[in-house]
N, C-alpha and C positions, 0 to 999 in steps of 0.2 A: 750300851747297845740299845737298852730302852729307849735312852734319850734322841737316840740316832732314827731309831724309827719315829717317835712324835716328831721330829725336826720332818723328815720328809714329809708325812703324814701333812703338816700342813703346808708344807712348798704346795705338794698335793692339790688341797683344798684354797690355797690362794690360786694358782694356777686356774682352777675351776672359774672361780668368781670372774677372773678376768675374763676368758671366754665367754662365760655369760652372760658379763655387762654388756661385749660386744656384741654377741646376737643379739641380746635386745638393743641396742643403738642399732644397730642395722636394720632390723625388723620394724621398729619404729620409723627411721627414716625412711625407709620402701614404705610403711604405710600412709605414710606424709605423703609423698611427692605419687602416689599411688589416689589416696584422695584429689588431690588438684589434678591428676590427667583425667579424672572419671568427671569430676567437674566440669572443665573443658569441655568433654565428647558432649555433654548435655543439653551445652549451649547449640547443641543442633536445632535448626528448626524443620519442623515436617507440617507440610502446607498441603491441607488434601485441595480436592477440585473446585470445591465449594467455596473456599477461601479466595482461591485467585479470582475466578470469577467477582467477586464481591470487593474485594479490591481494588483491580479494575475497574468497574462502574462507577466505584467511591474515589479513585482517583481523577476520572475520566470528567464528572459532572460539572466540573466549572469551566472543563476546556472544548465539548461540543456542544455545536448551536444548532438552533431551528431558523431554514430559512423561510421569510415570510414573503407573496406577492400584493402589491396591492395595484391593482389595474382600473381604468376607467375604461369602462368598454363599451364599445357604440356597437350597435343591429350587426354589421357586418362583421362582429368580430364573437358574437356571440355563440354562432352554431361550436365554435372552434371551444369556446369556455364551457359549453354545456358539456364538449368530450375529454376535456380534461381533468375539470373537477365536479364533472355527475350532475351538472345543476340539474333542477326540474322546471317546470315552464313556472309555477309561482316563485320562483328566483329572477327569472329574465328580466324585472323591471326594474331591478336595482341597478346603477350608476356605476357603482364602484364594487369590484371585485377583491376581496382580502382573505387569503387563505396561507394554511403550514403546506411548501410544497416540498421541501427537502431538508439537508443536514448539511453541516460545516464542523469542523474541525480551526482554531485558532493557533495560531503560528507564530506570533510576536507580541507582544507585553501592548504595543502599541498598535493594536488593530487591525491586524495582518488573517485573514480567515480563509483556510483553502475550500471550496465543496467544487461538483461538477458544472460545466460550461453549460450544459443542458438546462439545471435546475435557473440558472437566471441570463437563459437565452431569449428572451424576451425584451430587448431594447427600448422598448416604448413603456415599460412598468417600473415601476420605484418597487423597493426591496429591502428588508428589512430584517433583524436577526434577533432573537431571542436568545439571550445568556442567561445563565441559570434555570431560576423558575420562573422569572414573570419578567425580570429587564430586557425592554425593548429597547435595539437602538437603530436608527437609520443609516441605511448604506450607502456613502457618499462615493463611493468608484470600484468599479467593478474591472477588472484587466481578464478577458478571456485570450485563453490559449487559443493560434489559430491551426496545431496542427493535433493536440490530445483534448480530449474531454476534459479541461480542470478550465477552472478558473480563481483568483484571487479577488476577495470581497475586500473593502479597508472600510473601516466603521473610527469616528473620531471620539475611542476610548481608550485609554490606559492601563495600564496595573493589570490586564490579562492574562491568565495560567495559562502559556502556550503549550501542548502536549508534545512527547519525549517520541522524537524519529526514529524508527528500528531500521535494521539495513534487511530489503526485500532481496539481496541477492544470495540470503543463507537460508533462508527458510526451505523446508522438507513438506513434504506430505503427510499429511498423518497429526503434525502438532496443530494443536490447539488455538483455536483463536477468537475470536469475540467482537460481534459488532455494535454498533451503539447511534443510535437515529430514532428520526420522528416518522416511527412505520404507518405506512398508509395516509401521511400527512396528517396525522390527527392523533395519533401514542405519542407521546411528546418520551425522547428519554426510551425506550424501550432498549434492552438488552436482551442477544441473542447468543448464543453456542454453537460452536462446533467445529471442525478440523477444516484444515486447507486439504483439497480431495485432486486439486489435480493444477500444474504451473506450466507456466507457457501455452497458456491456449490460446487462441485468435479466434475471436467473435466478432460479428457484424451486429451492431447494438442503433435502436433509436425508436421514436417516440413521435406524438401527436405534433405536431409544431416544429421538432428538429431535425428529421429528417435523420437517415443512415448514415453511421460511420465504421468505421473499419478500426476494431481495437487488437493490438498484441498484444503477445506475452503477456497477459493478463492473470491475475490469482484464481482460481476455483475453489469455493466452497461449501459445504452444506451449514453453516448458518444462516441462520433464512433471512434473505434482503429481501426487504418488499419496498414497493414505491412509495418513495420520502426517506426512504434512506437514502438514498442516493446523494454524495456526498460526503457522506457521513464515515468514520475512520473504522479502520479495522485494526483489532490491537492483537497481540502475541500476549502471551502469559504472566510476561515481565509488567505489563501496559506501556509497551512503544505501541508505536501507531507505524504497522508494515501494510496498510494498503487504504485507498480507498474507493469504497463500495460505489459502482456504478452502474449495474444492470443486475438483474435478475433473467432466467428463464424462464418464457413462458410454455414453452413445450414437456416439462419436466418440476418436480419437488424439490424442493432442496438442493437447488443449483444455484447458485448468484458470484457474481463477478467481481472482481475487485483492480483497480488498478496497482502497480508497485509502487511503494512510497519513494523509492529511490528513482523513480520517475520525477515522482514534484520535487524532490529534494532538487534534484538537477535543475527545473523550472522555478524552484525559488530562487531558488540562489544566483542564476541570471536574472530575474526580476529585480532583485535588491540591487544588481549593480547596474541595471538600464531602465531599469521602472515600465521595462516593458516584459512581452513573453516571448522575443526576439530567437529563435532558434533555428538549424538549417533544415533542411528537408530533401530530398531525392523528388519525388515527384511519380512515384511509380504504384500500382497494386498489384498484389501475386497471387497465386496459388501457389501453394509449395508441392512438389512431386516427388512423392515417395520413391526410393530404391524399387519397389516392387511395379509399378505403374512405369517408371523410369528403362525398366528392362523390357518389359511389355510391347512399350513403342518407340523401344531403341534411341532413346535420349539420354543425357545424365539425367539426374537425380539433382534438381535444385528449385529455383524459383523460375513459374510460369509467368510471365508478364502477361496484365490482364487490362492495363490501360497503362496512357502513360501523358497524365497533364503537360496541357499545350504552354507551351515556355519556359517549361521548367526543367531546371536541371537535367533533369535523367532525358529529356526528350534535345537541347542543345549537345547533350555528350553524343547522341546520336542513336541512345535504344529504343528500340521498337514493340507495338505490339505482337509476343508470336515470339517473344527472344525469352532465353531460357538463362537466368543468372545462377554462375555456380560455385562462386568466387568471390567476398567481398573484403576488402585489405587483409588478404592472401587467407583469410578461411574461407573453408567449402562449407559449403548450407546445410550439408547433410551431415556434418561433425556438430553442428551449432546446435545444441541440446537446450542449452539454456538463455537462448539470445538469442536476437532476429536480425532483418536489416534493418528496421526502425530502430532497433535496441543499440544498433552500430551508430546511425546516422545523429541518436540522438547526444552520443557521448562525446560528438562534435561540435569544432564552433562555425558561423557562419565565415565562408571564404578559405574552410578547411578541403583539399582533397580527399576524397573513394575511390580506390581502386576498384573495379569492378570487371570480372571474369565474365561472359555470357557464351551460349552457344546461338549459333544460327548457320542456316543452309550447312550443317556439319561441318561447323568449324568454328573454334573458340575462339573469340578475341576480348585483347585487355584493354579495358580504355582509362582513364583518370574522371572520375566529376567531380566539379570544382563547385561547394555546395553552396547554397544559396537562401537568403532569410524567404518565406511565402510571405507574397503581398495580400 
């Protein structure tokens, strides 16, 4: 009987051991495979503000330029230099005019540099870019756009950090962005802060010498552009380059403009295949008329025609000054939240049709324009 009980007795206590080898193997391996997931999580990274910014700039430095003029200027060309770049009357005796008046951004390995039409609208002056901190090189051809503010500089160098394109048709209000120019023509490199404040605006933008243009759908925001950036890129957080800066406000603080990058993407990329800046055009300008103006004076709600260039497109299809467009390949103007009829015509190729809705003497009609390159 005794022996009967010590016999269970240790069935008992083996039985034990086993169980308890197995919670510790268990518990052991949960804490293995329990280390390597907390591991893992750690690999997180957390990027305050300070960092992106700083990153950015530090990415950004070998891929934007300063663009330089150098002009030879005669008596009758001088009142025009003294309001551009502030001379005083003991400067007027110099010959040759060399200043930082803008920015560029670099697009190709081999020499390819976007800035504004503006900054080197100047035909009669040689032009010149500054990479990094002190390489100068000269600009051997310059292709300006003849319907947006951009132009393409080509410089005969290589090996170029071209900057990383973001798409301008995701971006929100509110995120974060960063500009990067030679402010005031004379900060070489300066970097600025702060949010896109407001998209799709249309501005009338220009300057001493260039005279007014009519910008769309254009970026808003409160990093502060000042004159010499112009040109010059605007980057997102990631550092693509989703716009570039091309006016500032003067009525107003911390307003500056920018154009979408998925605008020049569109203009490069037929540059590369035609060597030109070849693209179609309608030929028209508007005021847009709100729902509420719209009911007011018993019209739709669309685009006012406000001119309409002689031979062009829009004016052979047959619209007129006074004609109300409200319909363009079957969207209405007033659903178009984030898109224009520039934004339409330019997703076009030359000898593509537009459909095009209008009202006049109270009554809509559909016509077809069949578009066309501006000469």
């Amino acid at each position: 009987m005794k022996s009967k009980k010590i016999k269970s007795l240790l069935v008992l206590v083996a039985v034990l051991i086993l169980l308890g080898s197995g919670v510790f193997v268990g518990f052991w391996w949960s804490k293995k495979n329990f280390k390597q997931d907390t591991i893992v999580e750690k690999k997180i990274e957390i990027v305050d503000e300070e960092t992106v910014v700083t990153r950015v700039a530090e990415q950004a430095s070998e891929s934007v330029v300063t663009v330089a003029i150098s002009k030879d200027i005669s008596n009758d060309s001088l009142d025009l230099f003294r309001q551009l770049f502030g001379l005083s009357q003991q400067n007027v005796e110099q010959k040759i005019i060399e200043r930082d008046i803008g920015t560029g951004f670099i697009i190709s390995e081999d020499g390819l540099i976007v800035t504004n039409k503006h900054v080197v609208s100047d035909v009669g002056a040689k032009y010149k870019v500054i990479i990094g901190k002190e390489e100068t090189v000269e600009v051997v051809n310059i292709y300006r756009d003849p319907i947006n503010d951009l132009a393409i500089i080509k410089v005969n160098k290589t090996g170029l950090k071209p900057v990383e394109m973001g798409d301008s048709d995701k971006l929100k209000v509110g995120q974060t962005v960063i500009a990067i120019g030679t402010a005031l023509g004379e900060f070489r490199s300066t970097v600025t802060k702060g949010v896109i404040s407001g998209l799709g605006r249309g501005i009338t933008a220009g300057g001493i010498g260039v005279g007014l243009e009519k910008l769309e759908n254009v970026i808003q925001t409160d990093a502060a552009i000042n004159s010499g950036n112009s040109g010059g890129p605007l980057f997102d957080s990631s550092g693509k380059v989703i716009g570039v800066n091309v006016a500032m406000s003067q009525n107003g603080q911390s307003i500056g403009f920018a154009l979408p990058i998925n605008l020049v993407k569109q203009s490069v990329d037929n540059f590369k295949v035609t060597g030109e800046f070849d693209r179609p055009y309608l030929g028209v300008s508007y005021q847009i008329i709100s729902k509420q103006a719209a009911l007011l004076n018993e019209v739709p709600a669309g685009a006012y025609v406000q001119t309409v260039v002689e031979n062009s497109p829009a004016q052979k299809s047959g619209l007129k000054v006074g004609d109300i467009i409200i319909e363009v390949d079957g969207k209405k103007l007033v659903d178009m939240k984030d898109t224009s009829i520039a934004g339409i015509v330019n997703q076009k190729k030359i000898g593509d049709g537009l459909k095009i809705k209008y009202f006049r003497d109270k009554k809509e009609v559909e016509i077809e324009v069949k578009l066309e390159k501006k000469n």
